[in-house]
C-alpha positions as CSV (number, residue, x, y, z in Angstrom):
1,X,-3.9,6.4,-14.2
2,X,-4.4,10.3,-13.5
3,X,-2.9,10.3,-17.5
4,X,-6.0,7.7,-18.3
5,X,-8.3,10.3,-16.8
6,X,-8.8,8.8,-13.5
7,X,-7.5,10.2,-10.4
8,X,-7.0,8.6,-7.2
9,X,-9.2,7.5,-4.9
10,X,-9.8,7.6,-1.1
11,X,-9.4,5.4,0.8
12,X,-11.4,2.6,1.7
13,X,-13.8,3.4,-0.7
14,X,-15.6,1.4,-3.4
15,X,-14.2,3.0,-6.2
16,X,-10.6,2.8,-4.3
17,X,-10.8,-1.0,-4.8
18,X,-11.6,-0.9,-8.4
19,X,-8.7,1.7,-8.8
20,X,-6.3,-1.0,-7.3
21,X,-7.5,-3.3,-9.1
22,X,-6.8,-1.7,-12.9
23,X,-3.2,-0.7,-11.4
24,X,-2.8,-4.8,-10.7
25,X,-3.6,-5.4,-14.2
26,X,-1.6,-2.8,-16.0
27,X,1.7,-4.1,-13.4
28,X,0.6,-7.5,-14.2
29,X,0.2,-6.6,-17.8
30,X,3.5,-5.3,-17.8
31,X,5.2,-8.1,-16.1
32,X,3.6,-10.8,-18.2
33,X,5.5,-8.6,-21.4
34,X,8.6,-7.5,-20.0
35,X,10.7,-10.0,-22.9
36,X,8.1,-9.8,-25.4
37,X,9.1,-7.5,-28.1
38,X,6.4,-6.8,-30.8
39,X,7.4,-6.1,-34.6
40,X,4.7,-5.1,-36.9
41,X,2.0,-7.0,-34.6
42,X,-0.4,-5.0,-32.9
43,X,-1.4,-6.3,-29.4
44,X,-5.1,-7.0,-28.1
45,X,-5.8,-4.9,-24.6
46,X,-7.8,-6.9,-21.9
47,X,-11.6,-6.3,-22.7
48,X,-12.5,-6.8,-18.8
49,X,-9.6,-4.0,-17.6
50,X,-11.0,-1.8,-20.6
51,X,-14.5,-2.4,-18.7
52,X,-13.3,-1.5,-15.3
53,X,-11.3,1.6,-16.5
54,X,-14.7,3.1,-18.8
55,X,-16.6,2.7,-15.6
56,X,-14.1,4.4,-13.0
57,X,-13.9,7.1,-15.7
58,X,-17.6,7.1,-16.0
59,X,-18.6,7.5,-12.8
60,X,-16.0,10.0,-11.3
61,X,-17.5,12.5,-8.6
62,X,-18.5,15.7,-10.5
63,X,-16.5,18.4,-9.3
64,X,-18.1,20.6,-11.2
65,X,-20.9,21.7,-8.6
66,X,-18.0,22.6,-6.5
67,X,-17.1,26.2,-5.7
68,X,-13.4,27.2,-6.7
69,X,-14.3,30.6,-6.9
70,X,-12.3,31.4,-3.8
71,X,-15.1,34.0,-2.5
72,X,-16.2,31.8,0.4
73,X,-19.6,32.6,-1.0
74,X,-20.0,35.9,1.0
């Protein structure tokens, strides 16, 4: 997922619980395909996993504000 853009979670937090939830359905995903071998087909991706991923991508905590200067602001 971190190469999707999202990083992990904490836990027990809201957006941990989605986070499970898209790494279910890319296993699941997986699992369902594991013997299916595609020759010049292209594959349709699960619209609702596409929706969960856009929003934990979306609404990521902005680390931008933080200070990674190293100064220790003094």
């Amino acid at each position: 997922m971190a190469q999707a853009g999202v990083a992990e979670p904490e836990e027990g937090t809201p957006r941990r619980a989605q986070y499970d939830l898209c790494v279910n359905a890319l296993v699941l995903d997986a699992w369902d395909r594991r013997d299916i071998s595609f020759v010049g087909t292209s594959t349709a991706e699960n619209p609702s996993f596409r929706r969960l991923l856009n929003q934990l991508k979306l609404t990521k905590p902005d680390v931008s504000n933080l200070d990674t200067s190293g100064s220790g602001g003094g």
